[in-house]
PyMOL Python script that loads the backbone (N, CA, C, O; Angstrom):
from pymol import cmd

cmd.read_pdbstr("""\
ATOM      1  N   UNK A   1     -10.652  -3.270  -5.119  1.00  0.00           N
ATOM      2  CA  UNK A   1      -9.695  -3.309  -4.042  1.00  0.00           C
ATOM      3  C   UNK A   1      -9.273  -1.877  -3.735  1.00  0.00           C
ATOM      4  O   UNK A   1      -9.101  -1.034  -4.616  1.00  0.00           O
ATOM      5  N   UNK A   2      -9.113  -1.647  -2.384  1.00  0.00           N
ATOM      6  CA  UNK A   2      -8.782  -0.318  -2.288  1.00  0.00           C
ATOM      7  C   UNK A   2      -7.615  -0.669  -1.170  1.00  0.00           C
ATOM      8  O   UNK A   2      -7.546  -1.834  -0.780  1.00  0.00           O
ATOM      9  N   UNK A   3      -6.884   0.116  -0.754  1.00  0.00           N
ATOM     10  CA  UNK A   3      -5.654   0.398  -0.077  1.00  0.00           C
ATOM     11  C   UNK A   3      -5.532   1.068   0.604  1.00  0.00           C
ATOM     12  O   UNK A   3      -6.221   1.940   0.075  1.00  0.00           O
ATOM     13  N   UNK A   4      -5.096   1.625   1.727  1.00  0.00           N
ATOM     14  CA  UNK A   4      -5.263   2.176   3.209  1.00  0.00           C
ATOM     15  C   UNK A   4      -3.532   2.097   3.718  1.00  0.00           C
ATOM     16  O   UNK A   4      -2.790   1.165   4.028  1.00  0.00           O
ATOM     17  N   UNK A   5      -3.337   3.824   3.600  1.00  0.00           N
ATOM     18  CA  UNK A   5      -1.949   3.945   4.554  1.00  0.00           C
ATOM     19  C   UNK A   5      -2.354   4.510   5.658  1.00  0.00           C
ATOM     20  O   UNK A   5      -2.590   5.718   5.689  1.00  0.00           O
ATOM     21  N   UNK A   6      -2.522   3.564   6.933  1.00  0.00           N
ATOM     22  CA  UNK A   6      -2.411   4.291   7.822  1.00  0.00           C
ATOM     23  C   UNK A   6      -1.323   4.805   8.754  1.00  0.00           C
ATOM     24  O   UNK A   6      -0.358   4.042   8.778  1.00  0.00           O
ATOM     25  N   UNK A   7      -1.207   5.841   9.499  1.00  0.00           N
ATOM     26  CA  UNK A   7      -0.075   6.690   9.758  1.00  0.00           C
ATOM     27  C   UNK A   7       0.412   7.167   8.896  1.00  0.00           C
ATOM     28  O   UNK A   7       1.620   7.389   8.965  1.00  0.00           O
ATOM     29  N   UNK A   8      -0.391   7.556   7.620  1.00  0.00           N
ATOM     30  CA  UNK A   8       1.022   8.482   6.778  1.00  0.00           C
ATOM     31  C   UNK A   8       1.167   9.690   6.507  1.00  0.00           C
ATOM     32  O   UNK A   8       1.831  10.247   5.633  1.00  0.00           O
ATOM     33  N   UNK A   9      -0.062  10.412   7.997  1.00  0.00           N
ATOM     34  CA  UNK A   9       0.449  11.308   8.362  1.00  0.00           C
ATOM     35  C   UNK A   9       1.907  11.595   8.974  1.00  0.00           C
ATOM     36  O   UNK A   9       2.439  12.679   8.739  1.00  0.00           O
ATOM     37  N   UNK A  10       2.452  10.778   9.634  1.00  0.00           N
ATOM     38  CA  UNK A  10       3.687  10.866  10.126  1.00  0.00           C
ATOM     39  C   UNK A  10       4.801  10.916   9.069  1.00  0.00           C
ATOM     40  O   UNK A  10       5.935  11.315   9.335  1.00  0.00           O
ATOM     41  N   UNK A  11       4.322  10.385   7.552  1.00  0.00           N
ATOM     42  CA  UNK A  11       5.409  10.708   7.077  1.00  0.00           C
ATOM     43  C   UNK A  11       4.992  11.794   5.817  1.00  0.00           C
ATOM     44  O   UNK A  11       3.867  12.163   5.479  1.00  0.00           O
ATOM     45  N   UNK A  12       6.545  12.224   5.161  1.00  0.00           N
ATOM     46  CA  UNK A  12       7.029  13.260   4.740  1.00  0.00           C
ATOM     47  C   UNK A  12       6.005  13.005   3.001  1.00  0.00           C
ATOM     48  O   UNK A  12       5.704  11.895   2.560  1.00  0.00           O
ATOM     49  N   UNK A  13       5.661  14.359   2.318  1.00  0.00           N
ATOM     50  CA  UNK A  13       5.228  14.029   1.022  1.00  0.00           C
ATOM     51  C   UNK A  13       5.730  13.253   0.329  1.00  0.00           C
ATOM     52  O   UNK A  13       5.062  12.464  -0.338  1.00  0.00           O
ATOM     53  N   UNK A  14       7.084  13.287   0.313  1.00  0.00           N
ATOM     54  CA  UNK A  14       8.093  12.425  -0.829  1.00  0.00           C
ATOM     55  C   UNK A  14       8.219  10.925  -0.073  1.00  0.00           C
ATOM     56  O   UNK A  14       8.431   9.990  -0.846  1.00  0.00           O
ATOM     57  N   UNK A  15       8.113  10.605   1.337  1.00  0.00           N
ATOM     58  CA  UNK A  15       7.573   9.218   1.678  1.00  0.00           C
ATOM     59  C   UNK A  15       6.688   8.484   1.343  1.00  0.00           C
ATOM     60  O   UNK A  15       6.673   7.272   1.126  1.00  0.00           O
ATOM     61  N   UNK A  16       5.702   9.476   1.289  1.00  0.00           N
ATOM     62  CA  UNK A  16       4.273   8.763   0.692  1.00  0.00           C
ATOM     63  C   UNK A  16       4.617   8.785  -0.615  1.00  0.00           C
ATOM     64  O   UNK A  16       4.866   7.608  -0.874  1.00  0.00           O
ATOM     65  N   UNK A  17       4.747   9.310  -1.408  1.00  0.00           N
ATOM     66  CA  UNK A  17       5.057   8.767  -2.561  1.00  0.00           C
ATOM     67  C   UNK A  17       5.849   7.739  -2.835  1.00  0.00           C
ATOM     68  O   UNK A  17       5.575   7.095  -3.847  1.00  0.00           O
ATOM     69  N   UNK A  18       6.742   7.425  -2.208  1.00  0.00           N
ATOM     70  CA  UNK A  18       7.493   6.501  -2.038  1.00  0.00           C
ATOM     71  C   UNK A  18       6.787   4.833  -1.545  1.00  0.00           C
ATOM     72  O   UNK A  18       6.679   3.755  -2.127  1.00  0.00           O
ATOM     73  N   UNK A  19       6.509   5.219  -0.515  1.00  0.00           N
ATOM     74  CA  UNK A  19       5.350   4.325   0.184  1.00  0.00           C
ATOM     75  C   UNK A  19       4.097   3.737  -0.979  1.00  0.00           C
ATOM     76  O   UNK A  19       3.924   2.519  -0.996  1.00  0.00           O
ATOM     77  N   UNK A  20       3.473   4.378  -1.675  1.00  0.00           N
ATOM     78  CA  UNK A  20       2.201   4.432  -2.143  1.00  0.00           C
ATOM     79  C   UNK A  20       3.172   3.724  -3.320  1.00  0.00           C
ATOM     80  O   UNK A  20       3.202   2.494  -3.277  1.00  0.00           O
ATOM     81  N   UNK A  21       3.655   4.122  -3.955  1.00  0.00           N
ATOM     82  CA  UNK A  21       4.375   3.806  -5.080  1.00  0.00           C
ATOM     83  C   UNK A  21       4.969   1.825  -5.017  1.00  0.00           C
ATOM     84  O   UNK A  21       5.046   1.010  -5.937  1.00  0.00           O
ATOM     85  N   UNK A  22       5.225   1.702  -3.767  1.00  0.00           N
ATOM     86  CA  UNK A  22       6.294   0.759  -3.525  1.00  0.00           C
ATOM     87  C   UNK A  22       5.339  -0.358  -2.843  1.00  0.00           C
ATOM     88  O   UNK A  22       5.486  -1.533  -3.179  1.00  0.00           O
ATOM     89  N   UNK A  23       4.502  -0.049  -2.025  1.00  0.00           N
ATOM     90  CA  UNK A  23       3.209  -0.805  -1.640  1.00  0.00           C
ATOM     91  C   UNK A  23       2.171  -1.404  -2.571  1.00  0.00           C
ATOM     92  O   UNK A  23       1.345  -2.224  -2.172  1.00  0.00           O
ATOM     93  N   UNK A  24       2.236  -0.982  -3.796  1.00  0.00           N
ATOM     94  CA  UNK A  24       1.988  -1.881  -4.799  1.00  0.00           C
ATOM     95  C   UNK A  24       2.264  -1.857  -5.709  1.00  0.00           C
ATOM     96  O   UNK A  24       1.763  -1.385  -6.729  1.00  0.00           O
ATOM     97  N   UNK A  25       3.868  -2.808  -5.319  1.00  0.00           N
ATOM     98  CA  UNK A  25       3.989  -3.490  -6.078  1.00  0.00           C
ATOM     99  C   UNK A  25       5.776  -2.870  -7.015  1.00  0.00           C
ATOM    100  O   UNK A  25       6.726  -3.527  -7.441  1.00  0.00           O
ATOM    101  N   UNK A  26       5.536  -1.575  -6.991  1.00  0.00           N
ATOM    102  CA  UNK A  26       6.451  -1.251  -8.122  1.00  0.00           C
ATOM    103  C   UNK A  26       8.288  -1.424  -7.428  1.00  0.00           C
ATOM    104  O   UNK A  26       8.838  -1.744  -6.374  1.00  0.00           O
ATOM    105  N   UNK A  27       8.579  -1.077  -8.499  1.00  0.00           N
ATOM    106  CA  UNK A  27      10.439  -1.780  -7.698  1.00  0.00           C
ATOM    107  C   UNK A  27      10.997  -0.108  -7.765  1.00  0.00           C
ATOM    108  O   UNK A  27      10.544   0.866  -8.366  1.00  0.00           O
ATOM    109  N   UNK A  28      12.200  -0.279  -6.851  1.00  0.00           N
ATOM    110  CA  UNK A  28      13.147   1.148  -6.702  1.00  0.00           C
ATOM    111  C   UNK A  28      13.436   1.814  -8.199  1.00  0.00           C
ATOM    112  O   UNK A  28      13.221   2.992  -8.484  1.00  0.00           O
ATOM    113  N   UNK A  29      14.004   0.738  -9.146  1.00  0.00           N
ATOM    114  CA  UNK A  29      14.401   1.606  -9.917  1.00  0.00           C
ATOM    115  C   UNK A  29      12.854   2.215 -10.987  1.00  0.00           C
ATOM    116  O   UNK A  29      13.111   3.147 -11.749  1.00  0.00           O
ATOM    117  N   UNK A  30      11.719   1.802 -10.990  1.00  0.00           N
ATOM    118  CA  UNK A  30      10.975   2.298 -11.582  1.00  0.00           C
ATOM    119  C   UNK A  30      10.136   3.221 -10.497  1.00  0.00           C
ATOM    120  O   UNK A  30       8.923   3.324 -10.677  1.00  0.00           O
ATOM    121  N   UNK A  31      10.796   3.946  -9.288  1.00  0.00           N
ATOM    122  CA  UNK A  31       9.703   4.691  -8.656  1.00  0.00           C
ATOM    123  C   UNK A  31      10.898   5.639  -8.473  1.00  0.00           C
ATOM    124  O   UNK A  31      10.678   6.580  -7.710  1.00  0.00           O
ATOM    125  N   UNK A  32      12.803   5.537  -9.332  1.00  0.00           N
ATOM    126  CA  UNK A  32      13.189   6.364  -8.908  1.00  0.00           C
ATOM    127  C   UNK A  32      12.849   7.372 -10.243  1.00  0.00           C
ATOM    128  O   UNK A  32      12.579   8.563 -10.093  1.00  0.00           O
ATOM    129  N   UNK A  33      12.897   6.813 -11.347  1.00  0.00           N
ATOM    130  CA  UNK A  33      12.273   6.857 -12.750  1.00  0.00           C
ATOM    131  C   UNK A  33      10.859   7.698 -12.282  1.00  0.00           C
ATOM    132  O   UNK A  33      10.973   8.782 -12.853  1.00  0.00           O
ATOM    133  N   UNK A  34       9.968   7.704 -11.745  1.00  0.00           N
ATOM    134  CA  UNK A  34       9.141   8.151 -12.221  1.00  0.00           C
ATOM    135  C   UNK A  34       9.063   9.542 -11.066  1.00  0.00           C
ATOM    136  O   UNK A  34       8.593  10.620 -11.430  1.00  0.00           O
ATOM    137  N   UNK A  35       9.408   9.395 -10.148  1.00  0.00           N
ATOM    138  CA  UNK A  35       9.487  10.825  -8.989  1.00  0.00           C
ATOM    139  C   UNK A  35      10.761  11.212  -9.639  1.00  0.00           C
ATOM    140  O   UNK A  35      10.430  12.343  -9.993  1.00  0.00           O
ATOM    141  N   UNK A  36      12.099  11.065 -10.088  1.00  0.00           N
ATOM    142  CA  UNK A  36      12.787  11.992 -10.542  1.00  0.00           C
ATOM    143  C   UNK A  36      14.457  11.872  -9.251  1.00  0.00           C
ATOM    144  O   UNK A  36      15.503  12.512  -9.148  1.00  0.00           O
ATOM    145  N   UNK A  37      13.883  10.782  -8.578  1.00  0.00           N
ATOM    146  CA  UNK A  37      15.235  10.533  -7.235  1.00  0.00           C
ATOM    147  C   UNK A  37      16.038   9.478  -7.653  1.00  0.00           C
ATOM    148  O   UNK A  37      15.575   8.608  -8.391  1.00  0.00           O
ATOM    149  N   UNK A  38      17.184   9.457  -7.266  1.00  0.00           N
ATOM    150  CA  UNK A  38      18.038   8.379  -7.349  1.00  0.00           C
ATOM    151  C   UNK A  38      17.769   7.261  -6.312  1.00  0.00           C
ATOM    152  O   UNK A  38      17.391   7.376  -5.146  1.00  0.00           O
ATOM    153  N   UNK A  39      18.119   5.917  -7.181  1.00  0.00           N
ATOM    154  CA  UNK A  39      17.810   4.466  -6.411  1.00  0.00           C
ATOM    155  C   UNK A  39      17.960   4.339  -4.861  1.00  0.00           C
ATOM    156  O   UNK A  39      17.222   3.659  -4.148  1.00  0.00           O
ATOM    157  N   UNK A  40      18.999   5.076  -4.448  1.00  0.00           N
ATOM    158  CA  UNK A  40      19.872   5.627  -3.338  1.00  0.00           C
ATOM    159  C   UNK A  40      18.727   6.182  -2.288  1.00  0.00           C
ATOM    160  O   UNK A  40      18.535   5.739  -1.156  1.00  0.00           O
ATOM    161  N   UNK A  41      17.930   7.381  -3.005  1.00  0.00           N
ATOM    162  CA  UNK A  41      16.949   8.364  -2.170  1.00  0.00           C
ATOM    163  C   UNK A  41      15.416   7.479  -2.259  1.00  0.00           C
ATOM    164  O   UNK A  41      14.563   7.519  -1.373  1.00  0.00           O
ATOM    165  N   UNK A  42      15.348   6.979  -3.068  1.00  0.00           N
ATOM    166  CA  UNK A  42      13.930   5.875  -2.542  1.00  0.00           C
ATOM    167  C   UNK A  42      14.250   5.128  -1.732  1.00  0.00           C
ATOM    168  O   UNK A  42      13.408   5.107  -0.834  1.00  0.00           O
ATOM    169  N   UNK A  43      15.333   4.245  -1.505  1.00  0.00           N
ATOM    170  CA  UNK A  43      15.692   3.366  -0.844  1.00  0.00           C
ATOM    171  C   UNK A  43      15.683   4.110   0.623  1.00  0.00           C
ATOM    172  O   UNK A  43      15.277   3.445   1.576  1.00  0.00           O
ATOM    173  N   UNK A  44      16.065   5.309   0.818  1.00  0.00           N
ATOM    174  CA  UNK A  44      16.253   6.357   2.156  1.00  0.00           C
ATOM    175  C   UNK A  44      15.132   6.360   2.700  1.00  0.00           C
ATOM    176  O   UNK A  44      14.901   5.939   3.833  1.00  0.00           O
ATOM    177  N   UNK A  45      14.007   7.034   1.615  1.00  0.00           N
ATOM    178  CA  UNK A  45      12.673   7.696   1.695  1.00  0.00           C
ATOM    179  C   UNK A  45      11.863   6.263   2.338  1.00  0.00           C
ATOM    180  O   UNK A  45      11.141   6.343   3.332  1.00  0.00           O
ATOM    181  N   UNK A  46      12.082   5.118   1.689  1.00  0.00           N
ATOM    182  CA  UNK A  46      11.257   3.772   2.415  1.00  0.00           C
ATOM    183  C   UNK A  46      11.726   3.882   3.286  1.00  0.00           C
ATOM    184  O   UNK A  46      11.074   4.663   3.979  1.00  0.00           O
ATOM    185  N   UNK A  47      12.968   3.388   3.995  1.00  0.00           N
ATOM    186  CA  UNK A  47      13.254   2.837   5.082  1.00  0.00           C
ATOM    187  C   UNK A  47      12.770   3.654   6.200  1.00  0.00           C
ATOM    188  O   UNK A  47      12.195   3.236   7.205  1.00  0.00           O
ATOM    189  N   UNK A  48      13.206   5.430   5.776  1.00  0.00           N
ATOM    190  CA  UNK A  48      12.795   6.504   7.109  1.00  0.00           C
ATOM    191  C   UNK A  48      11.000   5.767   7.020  1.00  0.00           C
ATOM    192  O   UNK A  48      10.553   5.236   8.037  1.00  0.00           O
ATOM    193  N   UNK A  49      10.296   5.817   5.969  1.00  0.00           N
ATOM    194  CA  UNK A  49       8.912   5.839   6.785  1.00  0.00           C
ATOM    195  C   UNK A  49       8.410   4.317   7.103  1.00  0.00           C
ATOM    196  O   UNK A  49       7.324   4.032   7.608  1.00  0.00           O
ATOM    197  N   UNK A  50       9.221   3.586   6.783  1.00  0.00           N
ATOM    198  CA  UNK A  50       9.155   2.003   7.557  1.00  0.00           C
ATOM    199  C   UNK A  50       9.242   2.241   9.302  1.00  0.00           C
ATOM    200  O   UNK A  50       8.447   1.891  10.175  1.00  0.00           O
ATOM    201  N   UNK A  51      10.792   3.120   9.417  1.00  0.00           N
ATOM    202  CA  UNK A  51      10.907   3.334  11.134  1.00  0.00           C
ATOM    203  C   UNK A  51       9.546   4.191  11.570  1.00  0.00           C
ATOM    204  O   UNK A  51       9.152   4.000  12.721  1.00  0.00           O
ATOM    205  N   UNK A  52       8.882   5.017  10.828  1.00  0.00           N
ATOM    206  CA  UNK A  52       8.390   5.737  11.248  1.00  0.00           C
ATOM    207  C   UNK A  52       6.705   4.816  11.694  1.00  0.00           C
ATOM    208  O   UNK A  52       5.855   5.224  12.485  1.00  0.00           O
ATOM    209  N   UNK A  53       6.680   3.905  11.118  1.00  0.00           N
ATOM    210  CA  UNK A  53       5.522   3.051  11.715  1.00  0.00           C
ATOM    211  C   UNK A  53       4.311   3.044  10.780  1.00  0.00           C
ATOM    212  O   UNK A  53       3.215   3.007  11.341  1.00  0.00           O
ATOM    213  N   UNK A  54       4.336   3.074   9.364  1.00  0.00           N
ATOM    214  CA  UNK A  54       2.804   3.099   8.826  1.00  0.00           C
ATOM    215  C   UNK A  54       2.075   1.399   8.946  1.00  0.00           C
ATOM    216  O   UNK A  54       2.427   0.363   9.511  1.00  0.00           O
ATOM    217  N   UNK A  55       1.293   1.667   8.371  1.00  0.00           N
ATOM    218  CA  UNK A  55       0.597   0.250   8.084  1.00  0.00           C
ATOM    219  C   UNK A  55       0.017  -0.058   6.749  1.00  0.00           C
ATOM    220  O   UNK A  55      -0.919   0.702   6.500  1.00  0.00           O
ATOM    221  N   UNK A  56       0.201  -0.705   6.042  1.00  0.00           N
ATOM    222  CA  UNK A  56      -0.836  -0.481   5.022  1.00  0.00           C
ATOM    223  C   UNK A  56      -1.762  -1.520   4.800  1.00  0.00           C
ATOM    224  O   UNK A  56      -1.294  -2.654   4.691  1.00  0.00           O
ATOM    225  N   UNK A  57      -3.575  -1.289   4.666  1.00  0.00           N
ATOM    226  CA  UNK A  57      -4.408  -2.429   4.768  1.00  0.00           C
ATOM    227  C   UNK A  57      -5.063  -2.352   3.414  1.00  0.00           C
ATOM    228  O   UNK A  57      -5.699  -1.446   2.876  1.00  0.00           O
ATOM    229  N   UNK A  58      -4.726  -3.557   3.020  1.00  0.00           N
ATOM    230  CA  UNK A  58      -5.853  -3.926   2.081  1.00  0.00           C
ATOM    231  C   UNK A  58      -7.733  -4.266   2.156  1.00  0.00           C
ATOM    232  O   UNK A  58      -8.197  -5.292   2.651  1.00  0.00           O
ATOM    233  N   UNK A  59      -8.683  -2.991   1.462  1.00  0.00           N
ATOM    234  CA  UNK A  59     -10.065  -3.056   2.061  1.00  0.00           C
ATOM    235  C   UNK A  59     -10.339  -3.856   0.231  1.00  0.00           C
ATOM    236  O   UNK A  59     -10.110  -3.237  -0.807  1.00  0.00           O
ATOM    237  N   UNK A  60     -10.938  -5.527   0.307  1.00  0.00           N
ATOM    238  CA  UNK A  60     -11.580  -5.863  -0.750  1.00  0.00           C
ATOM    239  C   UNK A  60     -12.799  -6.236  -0.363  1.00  0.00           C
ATOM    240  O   UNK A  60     -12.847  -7.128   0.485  1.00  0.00           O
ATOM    241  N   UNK A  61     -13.923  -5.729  -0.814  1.00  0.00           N
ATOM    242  CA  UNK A  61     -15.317  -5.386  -1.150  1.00  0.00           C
ATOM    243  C   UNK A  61     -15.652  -7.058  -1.480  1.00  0.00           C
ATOM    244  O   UNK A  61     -14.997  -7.820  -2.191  1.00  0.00           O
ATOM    245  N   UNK A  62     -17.008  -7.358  -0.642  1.00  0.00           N
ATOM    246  CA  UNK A  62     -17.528  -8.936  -0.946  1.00  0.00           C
ATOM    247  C   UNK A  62     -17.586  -8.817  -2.411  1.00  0.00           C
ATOM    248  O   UNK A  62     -16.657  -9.538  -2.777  1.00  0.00           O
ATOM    249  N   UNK A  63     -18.177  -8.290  -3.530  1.00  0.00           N
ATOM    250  CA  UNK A  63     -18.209  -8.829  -4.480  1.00  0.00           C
ATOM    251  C   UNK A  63     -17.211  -9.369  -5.177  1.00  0.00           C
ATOM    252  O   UNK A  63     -17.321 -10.065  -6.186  1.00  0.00           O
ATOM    253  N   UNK A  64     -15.739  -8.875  -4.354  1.00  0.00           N
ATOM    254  CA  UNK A  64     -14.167  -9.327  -5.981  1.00  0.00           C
ATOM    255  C   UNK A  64     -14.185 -10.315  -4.762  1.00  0.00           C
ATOM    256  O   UNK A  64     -13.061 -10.246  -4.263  1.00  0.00           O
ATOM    257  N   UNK A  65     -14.822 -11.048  -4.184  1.00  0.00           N
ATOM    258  CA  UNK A  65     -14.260 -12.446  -3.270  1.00  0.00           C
ATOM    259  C   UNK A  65     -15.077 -13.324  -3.724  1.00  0.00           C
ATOM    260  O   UNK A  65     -14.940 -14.485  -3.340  1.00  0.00           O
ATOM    261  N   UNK A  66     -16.347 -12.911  -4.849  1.00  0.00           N
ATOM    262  CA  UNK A  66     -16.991 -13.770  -5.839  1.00  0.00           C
ATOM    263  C   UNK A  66     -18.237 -14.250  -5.169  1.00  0.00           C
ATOM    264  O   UNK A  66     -18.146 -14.545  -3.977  1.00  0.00           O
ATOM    265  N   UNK A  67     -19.558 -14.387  -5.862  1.00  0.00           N
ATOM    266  CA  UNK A  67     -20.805 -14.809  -5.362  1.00  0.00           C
ATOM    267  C   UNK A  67     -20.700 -15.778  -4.609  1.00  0.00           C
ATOM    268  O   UNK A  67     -19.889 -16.601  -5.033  1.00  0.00           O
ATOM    269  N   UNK A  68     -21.321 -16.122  -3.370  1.00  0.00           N
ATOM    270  CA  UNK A  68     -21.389 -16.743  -2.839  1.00  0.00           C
ATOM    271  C   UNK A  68     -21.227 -17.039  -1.301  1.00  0.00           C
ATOM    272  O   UNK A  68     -21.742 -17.831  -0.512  1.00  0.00           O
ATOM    273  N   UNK A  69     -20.147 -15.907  -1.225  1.00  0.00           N
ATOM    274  CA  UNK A  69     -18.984 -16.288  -0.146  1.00  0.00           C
ATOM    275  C   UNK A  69     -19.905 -16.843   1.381  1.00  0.00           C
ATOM    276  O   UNK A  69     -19.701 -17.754   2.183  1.00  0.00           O
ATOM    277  N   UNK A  70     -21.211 -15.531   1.232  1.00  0.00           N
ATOM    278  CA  UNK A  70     -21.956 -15.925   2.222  1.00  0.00           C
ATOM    279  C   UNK A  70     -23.534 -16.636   1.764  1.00  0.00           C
ATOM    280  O   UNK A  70     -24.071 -16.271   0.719  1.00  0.00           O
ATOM    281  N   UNK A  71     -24.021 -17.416   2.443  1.00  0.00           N
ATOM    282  CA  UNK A  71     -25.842 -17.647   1.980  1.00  0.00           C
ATOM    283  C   UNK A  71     -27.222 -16.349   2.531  1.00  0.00           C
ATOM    284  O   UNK A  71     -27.397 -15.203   2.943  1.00  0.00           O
ATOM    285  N   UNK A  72     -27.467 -16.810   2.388  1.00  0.00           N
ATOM    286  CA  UNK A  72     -28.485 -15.990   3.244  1.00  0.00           C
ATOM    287  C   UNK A  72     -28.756 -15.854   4.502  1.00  0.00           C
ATOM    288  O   UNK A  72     -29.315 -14.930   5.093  1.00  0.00           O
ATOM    289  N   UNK A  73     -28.312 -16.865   4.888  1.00  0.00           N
ATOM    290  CA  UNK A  73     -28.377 -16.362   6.414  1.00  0.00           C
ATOM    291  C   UNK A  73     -27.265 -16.249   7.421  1.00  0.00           C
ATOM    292  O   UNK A  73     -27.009 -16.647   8.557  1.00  0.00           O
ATOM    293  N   UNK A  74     -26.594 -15.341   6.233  1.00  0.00           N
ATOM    294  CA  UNK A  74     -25.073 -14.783   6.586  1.00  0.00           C
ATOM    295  C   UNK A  74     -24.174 -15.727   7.396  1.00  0.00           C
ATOM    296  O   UNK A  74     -23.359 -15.281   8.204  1.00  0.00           O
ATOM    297  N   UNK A  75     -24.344 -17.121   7.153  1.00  0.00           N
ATOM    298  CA  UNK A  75     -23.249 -18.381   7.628  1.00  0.00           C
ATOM    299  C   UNK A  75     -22.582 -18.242   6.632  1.00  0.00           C
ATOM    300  O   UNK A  75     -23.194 -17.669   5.731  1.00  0.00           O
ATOM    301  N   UNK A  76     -21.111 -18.657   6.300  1.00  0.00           N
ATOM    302  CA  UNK A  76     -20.109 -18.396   5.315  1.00  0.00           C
ATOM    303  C   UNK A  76     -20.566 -20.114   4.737  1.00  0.00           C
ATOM    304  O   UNK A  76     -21.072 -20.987   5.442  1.00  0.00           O
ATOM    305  N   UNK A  77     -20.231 -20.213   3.384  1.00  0.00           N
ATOM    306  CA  UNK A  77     -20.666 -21.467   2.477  1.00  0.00           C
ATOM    307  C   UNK A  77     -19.173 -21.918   2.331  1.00  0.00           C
ATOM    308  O   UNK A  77     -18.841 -23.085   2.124  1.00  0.00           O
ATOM    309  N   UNK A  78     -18.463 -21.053   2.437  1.00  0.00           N
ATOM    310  CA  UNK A  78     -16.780 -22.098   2.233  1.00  0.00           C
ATOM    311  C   UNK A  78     -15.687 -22.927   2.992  1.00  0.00           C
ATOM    312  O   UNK A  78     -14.748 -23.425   2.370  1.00  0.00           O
TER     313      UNK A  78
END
""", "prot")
cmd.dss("prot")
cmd.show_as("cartoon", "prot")
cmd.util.cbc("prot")
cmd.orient("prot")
């Protein structure tokens, strides 16, 4: 599985960290713990790059969706 921020050029280094951090999965007080900010300034740092518009897409690869998904003659079997 891989992960995709798009627009995060628009936001700030300490957003993306914030962002990247918080997009999977982890909670405020363990991303204020590990960048060194108070619960207060992650909570800031999300919201500014929420307004600011990213996206984030999940890219999972046919094989982690398990053999099969398609036959051979690329009609889906499920």
């Amino acid at each position: 599985m891989h992960i995709e921020i798009r627009g995060a050029e628009k936001l700030s280094f300490r957003e993306r960290q914030v962002v990247s951090l918080k997009e999977t999965g982890k909670s405020h007080d363990y991303i204020s713990k590990v960048l060194g900010l108070s619960p207060a300034t992650v909570n800031t740092l999300y919201n500014r790059a929420k307004a600011k518009g990213y996206q984030v897409v999940v890219i999972i690869p046919g094989e982690e969706w398990g053999v099969g998904l398609f036959d051979t003659e690329g009609e889906e079997t499920v």
